[in-house]
C-alpha positions as CSV (number, residue, x, y, z in Angstrom):
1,X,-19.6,-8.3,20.4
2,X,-17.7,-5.1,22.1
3,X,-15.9,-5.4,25.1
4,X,-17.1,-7.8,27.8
5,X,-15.1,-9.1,31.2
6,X,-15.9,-12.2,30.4
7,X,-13.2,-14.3,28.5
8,X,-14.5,-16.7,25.5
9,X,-12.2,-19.5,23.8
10,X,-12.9,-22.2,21.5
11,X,-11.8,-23.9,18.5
12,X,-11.5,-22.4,14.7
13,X,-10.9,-25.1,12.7
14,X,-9.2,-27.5,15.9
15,X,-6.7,-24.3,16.6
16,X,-7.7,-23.3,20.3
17,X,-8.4,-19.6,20.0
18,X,-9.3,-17.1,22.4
19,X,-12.6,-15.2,20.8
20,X,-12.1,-11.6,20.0
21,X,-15.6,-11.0,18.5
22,X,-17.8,-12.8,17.0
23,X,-20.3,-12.5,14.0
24,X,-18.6,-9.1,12.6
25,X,-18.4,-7.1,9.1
26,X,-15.9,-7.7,6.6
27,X,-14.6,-4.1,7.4
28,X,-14.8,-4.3,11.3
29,X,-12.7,-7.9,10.7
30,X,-9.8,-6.4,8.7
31,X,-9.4,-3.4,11.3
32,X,-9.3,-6.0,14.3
33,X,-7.0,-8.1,12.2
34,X,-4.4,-5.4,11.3
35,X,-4.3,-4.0,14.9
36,X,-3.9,-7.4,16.7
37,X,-1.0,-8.3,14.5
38,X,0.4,-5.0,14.8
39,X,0.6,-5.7,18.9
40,X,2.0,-9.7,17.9
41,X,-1.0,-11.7,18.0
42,X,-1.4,-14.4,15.7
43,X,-5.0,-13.7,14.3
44,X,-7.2,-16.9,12.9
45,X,-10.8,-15.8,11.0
46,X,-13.5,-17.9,10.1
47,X,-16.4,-16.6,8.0
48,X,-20.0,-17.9,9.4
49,X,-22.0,-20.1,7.4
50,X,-25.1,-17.5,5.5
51,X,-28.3,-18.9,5.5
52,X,-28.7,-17.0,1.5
53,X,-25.8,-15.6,-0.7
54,X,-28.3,-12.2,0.0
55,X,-27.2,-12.1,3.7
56,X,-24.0,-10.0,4.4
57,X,-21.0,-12.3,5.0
58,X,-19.9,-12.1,8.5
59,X,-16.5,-13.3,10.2
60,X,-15.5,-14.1,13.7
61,X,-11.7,-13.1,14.9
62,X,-9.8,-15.4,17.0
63,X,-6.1,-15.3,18.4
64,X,-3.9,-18.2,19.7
65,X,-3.2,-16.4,23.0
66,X,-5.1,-18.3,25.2
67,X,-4.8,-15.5,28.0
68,X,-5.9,-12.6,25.4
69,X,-8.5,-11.2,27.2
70,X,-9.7,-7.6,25.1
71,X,-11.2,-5.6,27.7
72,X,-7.9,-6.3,29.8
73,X,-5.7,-5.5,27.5
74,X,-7.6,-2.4,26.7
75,X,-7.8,-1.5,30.1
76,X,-4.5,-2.1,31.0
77,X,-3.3,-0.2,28.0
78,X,-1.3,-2.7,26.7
79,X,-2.2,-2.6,22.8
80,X,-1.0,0.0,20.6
81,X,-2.6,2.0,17.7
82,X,-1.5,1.0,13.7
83,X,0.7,3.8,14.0
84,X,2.6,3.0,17.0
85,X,3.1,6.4,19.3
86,X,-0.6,5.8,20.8
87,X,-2.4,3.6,22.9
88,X,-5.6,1.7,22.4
89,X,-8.6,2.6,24.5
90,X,-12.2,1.4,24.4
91,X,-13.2,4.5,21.9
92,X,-10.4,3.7,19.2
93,X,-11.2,-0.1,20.3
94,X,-15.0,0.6,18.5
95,X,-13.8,2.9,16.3
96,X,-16.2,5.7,17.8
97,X,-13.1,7.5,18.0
98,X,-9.6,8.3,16.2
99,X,-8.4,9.8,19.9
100,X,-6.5,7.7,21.9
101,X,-6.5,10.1,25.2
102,X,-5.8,7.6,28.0
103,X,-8.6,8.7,30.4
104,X,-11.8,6.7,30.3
105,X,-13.6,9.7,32.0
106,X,-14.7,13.0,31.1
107,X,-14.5,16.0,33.2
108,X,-16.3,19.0,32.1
């Protein structure tokens, strides 16, 4: 799913959730998962139904913050890396990157 303005909420398993992403890996949920309760979010996963055992099981992430909104909190630089000393931008966000350099702009 990525980053997106727009804000999605719903229900996982009748617990209102705001949707952090949706139809992810196994991997891609646990790293979500750690860093949102890291920064005090309460974290609810559901795994999606497979059509065959073949197909890869995927998960969606939720949180019971009803104004969690990702690319916000991104933006805003309000979440904080596993280790605490850093803050989360939109690289570390998709793990593209491990550096957490506040600027969203690159200046050659």
């Amino acid at each position: 799913m990525g980053l997106e303005g727009k804000h999605q909420f719903g229900s996982i398993e009748e617990q209102r959730v705001t949707f952090v992403e949706k139809k992810i890996t196994k991997e891609r949920m646990e790293f979500l998962k750690s860093l949102l309760e890291f920064n005090g979010f309460e974290v609810i996963l559901q795994e999606e139904k497979r059509k065959t055992e073949e197909e890869p099981q995927l998960y969606t992430v939720g949180v019971t913050d009803m104004v969690f909104n990702p690319t916000i909190y991104i933006f805003q630089r309000r979440l904080k890396t596993l280790d605490g000393k850093h803050i989360v931008n939109q690289d570390y966000w998709n793990q593209i990157s491990e550096d957490t350099k506040p600027q969203y702009w690159k200046n050659s």
